[in-house]
C-alpha positions in Angstrom: -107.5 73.1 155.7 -107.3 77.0 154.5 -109.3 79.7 156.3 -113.3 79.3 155.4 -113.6 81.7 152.5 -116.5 83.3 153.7 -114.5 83.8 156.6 -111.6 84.8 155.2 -114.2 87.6 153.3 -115.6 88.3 156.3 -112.4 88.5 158.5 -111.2 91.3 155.2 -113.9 93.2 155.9 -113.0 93.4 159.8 -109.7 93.8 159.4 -109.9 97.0 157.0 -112.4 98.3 159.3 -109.7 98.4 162.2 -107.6 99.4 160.1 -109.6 102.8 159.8 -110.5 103.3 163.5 -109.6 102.7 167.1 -109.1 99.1 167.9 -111.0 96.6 170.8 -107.7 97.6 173.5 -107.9 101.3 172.8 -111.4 101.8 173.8 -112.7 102.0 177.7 -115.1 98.7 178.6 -118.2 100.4 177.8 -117.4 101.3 174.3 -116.0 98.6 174.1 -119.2 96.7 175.1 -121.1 98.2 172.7 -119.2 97.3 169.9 -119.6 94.2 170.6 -123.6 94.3 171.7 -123.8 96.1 168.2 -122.3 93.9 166.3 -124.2 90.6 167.3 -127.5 91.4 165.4 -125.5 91.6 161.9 -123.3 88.3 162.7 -125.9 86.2 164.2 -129.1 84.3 163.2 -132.5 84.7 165.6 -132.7 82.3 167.5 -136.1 79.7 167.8 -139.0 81.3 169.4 -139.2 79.6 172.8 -140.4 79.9 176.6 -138.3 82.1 178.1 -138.4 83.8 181.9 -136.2 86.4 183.0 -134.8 85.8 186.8 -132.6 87.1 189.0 -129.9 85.0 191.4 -128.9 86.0 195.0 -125.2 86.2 194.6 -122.9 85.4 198.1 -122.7 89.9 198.6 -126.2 90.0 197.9 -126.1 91.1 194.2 -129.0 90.2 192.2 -127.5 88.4 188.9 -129.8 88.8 185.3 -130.6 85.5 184.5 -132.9 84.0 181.7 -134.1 80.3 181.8 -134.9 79.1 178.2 -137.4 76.4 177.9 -136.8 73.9 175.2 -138.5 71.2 176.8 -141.7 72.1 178.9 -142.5 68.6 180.3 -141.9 68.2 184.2 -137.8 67.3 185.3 -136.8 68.5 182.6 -132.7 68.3 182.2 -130.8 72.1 182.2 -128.0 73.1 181.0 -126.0 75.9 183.2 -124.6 78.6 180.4 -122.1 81.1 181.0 -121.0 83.8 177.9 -117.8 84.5 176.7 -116.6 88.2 176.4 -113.4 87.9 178.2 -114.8 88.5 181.0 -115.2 92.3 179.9 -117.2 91.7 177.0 -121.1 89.6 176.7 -124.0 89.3 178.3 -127.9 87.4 178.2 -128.4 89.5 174.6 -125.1 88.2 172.7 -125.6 84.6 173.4 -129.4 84.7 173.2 -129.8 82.9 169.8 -127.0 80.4 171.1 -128.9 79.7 174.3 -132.1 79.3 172.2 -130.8 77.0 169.7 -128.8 74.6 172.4 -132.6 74.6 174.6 -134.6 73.6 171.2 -132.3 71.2 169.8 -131.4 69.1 173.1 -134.9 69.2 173.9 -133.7 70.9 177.5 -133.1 73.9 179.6 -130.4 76.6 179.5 -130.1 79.0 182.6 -128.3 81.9 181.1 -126.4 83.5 183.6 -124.9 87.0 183.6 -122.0 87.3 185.8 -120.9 90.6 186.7 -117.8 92.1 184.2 -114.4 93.3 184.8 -113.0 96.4 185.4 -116.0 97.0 187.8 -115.6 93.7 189.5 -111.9 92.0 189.1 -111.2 88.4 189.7 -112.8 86.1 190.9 -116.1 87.7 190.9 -117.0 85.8 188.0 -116.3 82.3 189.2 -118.1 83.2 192.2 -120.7 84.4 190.7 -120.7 81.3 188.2 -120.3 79.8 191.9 -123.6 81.0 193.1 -125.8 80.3 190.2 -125.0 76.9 189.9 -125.8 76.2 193.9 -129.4 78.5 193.4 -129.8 76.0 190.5 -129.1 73.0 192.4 -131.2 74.5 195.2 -134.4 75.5 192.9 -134.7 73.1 190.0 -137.3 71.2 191.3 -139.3 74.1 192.4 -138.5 75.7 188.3 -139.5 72.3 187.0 -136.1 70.9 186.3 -134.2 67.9 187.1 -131.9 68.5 190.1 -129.7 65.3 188.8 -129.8 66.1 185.1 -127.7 69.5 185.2 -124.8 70.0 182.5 -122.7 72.8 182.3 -120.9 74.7 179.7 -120.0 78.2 178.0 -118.0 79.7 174.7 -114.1 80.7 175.6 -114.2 82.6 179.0 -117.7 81.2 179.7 -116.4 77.4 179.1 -113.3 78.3 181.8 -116.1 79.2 184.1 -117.8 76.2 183.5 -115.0 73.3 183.9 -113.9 75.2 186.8 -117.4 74.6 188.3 -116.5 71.2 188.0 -113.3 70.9 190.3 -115.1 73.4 192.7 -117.6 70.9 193.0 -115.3 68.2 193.1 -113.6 69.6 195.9 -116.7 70.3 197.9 -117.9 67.0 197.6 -120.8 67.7 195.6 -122.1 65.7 192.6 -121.0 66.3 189.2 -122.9 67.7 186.3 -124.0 64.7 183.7 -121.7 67.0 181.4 -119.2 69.7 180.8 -120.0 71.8 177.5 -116.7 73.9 176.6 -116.8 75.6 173.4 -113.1 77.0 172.4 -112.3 77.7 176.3 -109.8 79.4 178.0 -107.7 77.1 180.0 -103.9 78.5 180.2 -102.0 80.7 182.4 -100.2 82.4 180.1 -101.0 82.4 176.1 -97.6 81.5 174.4 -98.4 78.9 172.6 -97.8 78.0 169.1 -101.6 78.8 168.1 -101.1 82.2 170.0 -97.7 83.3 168.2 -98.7 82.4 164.4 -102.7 83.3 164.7 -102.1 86.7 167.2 -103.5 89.3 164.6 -105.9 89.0 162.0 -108.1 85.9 163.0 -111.1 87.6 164.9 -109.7 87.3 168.3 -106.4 89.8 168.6 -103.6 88.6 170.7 -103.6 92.5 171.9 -107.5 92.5 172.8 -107.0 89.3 174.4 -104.5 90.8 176.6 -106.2 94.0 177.3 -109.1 92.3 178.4 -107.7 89.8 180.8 -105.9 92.8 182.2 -109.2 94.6 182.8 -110.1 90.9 184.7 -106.9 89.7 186.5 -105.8 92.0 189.8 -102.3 91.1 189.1 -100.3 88.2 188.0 -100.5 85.5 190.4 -104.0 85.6 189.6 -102.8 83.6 186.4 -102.0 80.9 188.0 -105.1 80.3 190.0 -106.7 77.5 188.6 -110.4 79.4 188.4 -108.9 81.3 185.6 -106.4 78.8 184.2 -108.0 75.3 184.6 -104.6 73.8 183.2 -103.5 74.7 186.5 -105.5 72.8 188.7 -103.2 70.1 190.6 -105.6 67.4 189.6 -108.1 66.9 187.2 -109.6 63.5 188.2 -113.1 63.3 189.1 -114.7 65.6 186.9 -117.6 65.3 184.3 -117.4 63.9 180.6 -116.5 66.5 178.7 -117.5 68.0 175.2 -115.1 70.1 173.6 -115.9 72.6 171.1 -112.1 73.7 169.3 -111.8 76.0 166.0 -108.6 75.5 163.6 -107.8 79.1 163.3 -108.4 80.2 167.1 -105.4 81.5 169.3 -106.8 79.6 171.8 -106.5 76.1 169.7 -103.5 74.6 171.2 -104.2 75.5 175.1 -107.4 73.4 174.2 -105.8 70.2 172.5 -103.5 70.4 176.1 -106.7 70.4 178.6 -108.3 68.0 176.5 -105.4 65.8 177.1 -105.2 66.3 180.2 -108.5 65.9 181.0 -107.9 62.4 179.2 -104.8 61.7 181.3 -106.6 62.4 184.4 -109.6 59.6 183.3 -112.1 62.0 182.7 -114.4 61.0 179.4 -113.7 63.4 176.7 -114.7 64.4 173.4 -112.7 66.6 170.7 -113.9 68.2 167.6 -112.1 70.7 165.8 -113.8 72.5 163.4 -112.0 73.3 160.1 -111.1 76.6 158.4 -113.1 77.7 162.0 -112.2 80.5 164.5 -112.8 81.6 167.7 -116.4 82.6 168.6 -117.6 81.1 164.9 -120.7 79.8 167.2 -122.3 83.2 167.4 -121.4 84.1 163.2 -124.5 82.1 162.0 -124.7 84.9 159.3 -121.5 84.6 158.4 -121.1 80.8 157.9 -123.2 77.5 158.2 -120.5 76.2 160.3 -122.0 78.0 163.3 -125.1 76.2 162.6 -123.1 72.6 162.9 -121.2 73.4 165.8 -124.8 74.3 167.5 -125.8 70.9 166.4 -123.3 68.5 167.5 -123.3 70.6 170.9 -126.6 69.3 171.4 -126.1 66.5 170.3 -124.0 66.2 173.1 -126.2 67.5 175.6 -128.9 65.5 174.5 -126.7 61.7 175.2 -125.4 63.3 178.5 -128.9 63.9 179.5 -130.1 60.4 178.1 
């Protein structure tokens, strides 16, 4: 299938604009989070009006991590889903995924427990996984005390925030811990390197540069072994077995399509339950362009969808 034509007109309109000024990789982080935090009010529909409390989690150095817990079902044990943004791990935060987190707590009938990991350049790999680390064992430790079902916990993300996520999983699979009913991964990161066919014809021009990718994984990564450590390339892990049913969340005209197809396969080949859904004339991050196309609003649908039969 072509490119979504309001996509296509949308992606025009961003492409001429870069065109004219500096792009994502020749900015420092903080304009370069700004940009970003700017630009999610004109891409994105408001979210549902819901319960929501803002918290902060003790991470292992004694950080206190911004959290928000979105209440879409207020009745006692109520199942959670533990959400982690994309950004590249540069990029993102509890604002740019609000109306995400908000329709995924309304339309599972659940909970979402935002989490705002710290960001590279200040804090390098594997801060984030840690950090993604520590929430989910607060969460495990406090969801009865919050109201929330200790056994009904799912986790997921959008592209770096879905890495974090499945690697939760072997983490926890490796400690001996129990799984989450579910792993939500919408267009994650899961490779080492980014050569892949997907990558080479869909590098420029597509929403997600190969360049900006890049640049932002090198703001992340201390150097290249890092690459090869499975918390930031799950594809890496020696074994895959063990882990939670897993939803995943793939766009036709994302970079990141192929490396996606392969961990879904190898999730598969490893017995772990999993579903695929590519999404047409799609690309990467289309959850967050609800004002941009009603594909966005689909994609949050079947998601919780999802959620909702893992929880059941």
């Amino acid at each position: 299938m072509p490119l979504h034509p309001d996509l296509e007109a949308f992606l025009d309109l961003v492409n001429a604009a870069n065109a004219d000024g500096p792009a994502l990789h020749e900015l420092s982080a903080a304009q370069a989070r700004a940009a970003y935090d700017r630009s999610t009010g004109a891409l994105d529909l408001p979210g549902p009006d819901l319960p929501c409390e803002a918290l902060t989690l003790p991470a292992r150095d004694g950080h206190a991590l911004p959290a928000r817990l979105y209440r879409g079902d207020i009745a006692p044990r109520a199942p959670v889903l533990l959400f982690f943004h994309g950004g590249g791990y540069v990029l993102g935060g509890l604002d740019s995924h609000d109306s995400l987190c908000r329709d995924l707590a309304r339309q599972a009938d659940c909970a979402v427990l935002a989490v705002d990991y710290r960001r590279a350049p200040e804090h390098r790999f594997p801060t984030a996984f840690h950090d993604a680390e520590d929430a989910a064992a607060w969460l495990r430790a406090h969801a009865g005390a919050l109201g929330l079902d200790p056994a009904r916990i799912a986790v997921g993300g959008d592209s770096v925030g879905g890495t974090l996520a499945t690697a939760l999983t072997v983490a926890a699979r490796d400690a001996g811990l129990a799984q989450p009913v579910l792993q939500l991964l919408l267009y994650p990161c899961t490779s080492a390197h980014q050569d892949t066919p997907s990558h080479r014809r869909l590098a420029t021009g597509h929403l997600l540069e190969q360049r900006n990718l890049q640049w932002m994984f090198s703001q992340y990564l201390r150097d290249d072994t890092d690459r090869l450590d499975w918390r930031f390339a799950p594809l890496q892990a020696a074994s895959l077995q063990g882990l939670a049913p897993a939803h995943l969340a793939l766009a036709e005209f994302d970079p990141l399509l192929d490396e996606g197809l392969a961990y879904a396969r190898a999730l598969e080949a490893a017995g772990v339950r999993t579903d695929v859904q590519v999404y047409a004339g799609m690309v990467h991050d289309f959850a967050r362009l609800g004002n941009v196309v009603e594909d966005a609003t689909r994609l949050r649908a079947d998601a919780a969808a999802a959620l909702a039969h893992a929880f059941r």
